[in-house]
C-alpha positions in Angstrom: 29.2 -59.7 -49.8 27.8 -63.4 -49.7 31.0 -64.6 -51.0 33.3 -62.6 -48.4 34.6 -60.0 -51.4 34.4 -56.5 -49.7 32.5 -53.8 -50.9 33.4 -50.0 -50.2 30.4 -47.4 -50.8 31.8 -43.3 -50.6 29.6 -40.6 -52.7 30.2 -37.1 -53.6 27.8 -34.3 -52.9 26.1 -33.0 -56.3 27.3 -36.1 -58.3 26.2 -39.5 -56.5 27.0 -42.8 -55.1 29.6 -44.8 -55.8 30.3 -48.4 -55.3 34.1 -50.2 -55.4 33.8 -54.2 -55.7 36.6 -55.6 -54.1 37.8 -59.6 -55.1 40.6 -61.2 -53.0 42.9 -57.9 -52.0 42.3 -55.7 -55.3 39.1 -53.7 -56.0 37.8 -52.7 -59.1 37.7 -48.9 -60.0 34.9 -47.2 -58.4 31.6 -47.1 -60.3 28.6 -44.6 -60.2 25.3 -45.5 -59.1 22.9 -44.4 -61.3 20.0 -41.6 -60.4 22.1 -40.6 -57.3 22.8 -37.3 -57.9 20.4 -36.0 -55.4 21.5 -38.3 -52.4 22.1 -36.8 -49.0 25.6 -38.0 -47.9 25.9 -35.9 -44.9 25.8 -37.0 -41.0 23.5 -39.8 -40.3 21.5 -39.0 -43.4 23.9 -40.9 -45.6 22.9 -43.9 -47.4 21.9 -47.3 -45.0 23.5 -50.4 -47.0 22.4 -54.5 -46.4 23.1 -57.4 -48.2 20.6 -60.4 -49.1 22.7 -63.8 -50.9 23.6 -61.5 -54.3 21.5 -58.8 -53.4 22.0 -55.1 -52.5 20.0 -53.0 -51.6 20.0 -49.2 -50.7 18.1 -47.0 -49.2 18.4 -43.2 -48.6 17.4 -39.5 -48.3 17.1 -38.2 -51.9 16.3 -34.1 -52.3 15.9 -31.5 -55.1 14.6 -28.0 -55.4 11.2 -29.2 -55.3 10.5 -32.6 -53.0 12.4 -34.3 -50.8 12.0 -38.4 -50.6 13.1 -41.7 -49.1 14.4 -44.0 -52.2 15.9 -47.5 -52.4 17.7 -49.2 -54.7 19.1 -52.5 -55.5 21.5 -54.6 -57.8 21.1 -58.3 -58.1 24.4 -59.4 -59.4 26.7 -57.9 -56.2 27.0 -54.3 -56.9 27.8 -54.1 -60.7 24.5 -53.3 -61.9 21.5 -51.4 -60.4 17.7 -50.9 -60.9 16.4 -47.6 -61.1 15.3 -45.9 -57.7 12.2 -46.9 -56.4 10.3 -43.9 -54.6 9.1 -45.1 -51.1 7.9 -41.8 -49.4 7.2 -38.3 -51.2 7.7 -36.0 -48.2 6.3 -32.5 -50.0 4.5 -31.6 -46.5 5.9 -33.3 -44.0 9.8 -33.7 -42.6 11.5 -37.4 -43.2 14.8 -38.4 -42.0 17.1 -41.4 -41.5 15.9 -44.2 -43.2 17.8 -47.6 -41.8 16.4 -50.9 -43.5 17.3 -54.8 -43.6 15.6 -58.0 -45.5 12.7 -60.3 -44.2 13.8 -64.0 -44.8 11.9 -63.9 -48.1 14.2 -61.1 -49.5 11.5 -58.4 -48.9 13.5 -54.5 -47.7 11.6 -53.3 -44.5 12.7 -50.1 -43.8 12.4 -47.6 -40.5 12.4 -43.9 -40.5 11.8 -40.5 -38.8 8.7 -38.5 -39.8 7.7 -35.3 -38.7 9.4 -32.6 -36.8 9.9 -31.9 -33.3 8.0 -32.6 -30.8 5.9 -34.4 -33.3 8.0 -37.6 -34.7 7.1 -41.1 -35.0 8.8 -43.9 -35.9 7.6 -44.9 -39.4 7.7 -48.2 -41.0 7.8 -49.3 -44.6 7.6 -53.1 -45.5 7.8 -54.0 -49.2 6.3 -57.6 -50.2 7.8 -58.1 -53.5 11.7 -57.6 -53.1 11.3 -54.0 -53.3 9.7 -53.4 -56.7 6.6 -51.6 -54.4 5.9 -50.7 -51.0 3.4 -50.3 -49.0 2.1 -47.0 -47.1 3.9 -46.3 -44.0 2.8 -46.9 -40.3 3.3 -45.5 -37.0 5.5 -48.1 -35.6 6.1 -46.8 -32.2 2.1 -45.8 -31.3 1.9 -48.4 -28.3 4.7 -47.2 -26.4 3.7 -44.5 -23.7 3.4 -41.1 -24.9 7.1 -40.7 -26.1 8.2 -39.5 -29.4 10.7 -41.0 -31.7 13.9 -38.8 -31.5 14.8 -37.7 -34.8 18.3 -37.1 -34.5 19.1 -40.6 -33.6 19.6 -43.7 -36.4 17.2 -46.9 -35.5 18.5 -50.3 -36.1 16.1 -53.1 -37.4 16.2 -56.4 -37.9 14.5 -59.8 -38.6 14.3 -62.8 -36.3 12.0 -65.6 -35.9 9.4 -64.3 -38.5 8.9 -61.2 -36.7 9.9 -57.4 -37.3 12.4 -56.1 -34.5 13.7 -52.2 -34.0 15.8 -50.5 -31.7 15.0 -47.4 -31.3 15.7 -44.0 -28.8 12.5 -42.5 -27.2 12.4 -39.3 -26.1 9.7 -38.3 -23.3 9.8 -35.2 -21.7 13.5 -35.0 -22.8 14.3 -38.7 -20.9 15.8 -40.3 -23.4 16.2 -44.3 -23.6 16.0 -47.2 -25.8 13.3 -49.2 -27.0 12.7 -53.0 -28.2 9.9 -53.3 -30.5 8.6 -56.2 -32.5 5.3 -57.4 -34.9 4.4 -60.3 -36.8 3.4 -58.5 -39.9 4.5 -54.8 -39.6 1.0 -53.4 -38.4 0.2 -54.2 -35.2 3.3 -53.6 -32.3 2.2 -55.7 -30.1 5.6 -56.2 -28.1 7.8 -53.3 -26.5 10.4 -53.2 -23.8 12.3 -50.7 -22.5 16.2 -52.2 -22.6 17.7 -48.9 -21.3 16.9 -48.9 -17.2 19.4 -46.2 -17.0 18.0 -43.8 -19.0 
């Protein structure tokens, strides 16, 4: 965390998340995160963690018999207490996948993710603008490069840097895969790309 005290995350399937605050060399026994039952905690599905000064936030693939969603969840005191979930994207008829997030300097969770199914995916984007108590509709963040499609088996990595969104992601065109740069001011409008895989 922000004060160096380690924090270990392990879940089990059918009962939740749990978190184990570690201070100095000893930890803490391992709490439950509440409304985590339905988490998927299987290959790169599992929960995507990030820290902001004392808060945590989570994000991750939640399904039961009837719906399948992308959540996230945060505590503000380090870990030992939680909000409840916060439903960013109801998936009843479409397919969603790997959610990876970070913080905007003001504390706001932006938050990448696959949607759609072969050989239809895009690279969605979620922002929220008030520390993740709503968030906005998603976007296609990947529309202005070529005519490759986001490949969905394959974890993005965003970040924040100089008041712009960034993400790493792989493309997949005509089954060449390589890896993208992309970047916006405010999350709408990808006006910067690069392809930083010449290799392919």
């Amino acid at each position: 965390d922000s004060f160096g005290n380690p924090k270990v995350f392990f879940g089990k399937v059918g009962i939740g998340l749990f978190v184990a605050n570690g201070v100095g060399d000893t930890f803490d026994l391992p709490s439950l995160i509440p409304n985590t039952e339905n988490i998927f905690l299987s290959n790169t599905n599992g929960p995507d963690i990030s820290i902001n000064g004392e808060s945590i936030g989570i994000v991750y693939k939640s399904s039961d018999q009837e719906n399948t969603s992308i959540k996230y969840q945060k505590s503000n005191d380090l870990g030992y207490s939680w909000d409840n979930p916060v439903e960013i994207f109801e998936g009843k008829n479409m397919s969603l996948s790997i959610p990876m997030f970070d913080f905007d300097d003001l504390g706001n969770p932006f938050i990448f993710l696959k949607v759609g199914e072969y050989p239809n995916v895009i690279e969605g984007f979620i922002k929220s603008n008030d520390e993740g108590e709503t968030f906005l509709p998603f976007s296609n963040s990947n529309i202005n490069v070529g005519s490759g499609i986001s490949c969905e088996c394959c974890p993005s990595n965003p970040f924040y840097y100089n008041n712009r969104f960034y993400n790493i992601y792989r493309r997949n065109e005509n089954n060449i895969r390589d890896f993208w740069l992309i970047s916006s001011v405010d999350g709408q409008l990808w006006d910067e790309q690069i392809d930083i895989d010449f290799n392919d």
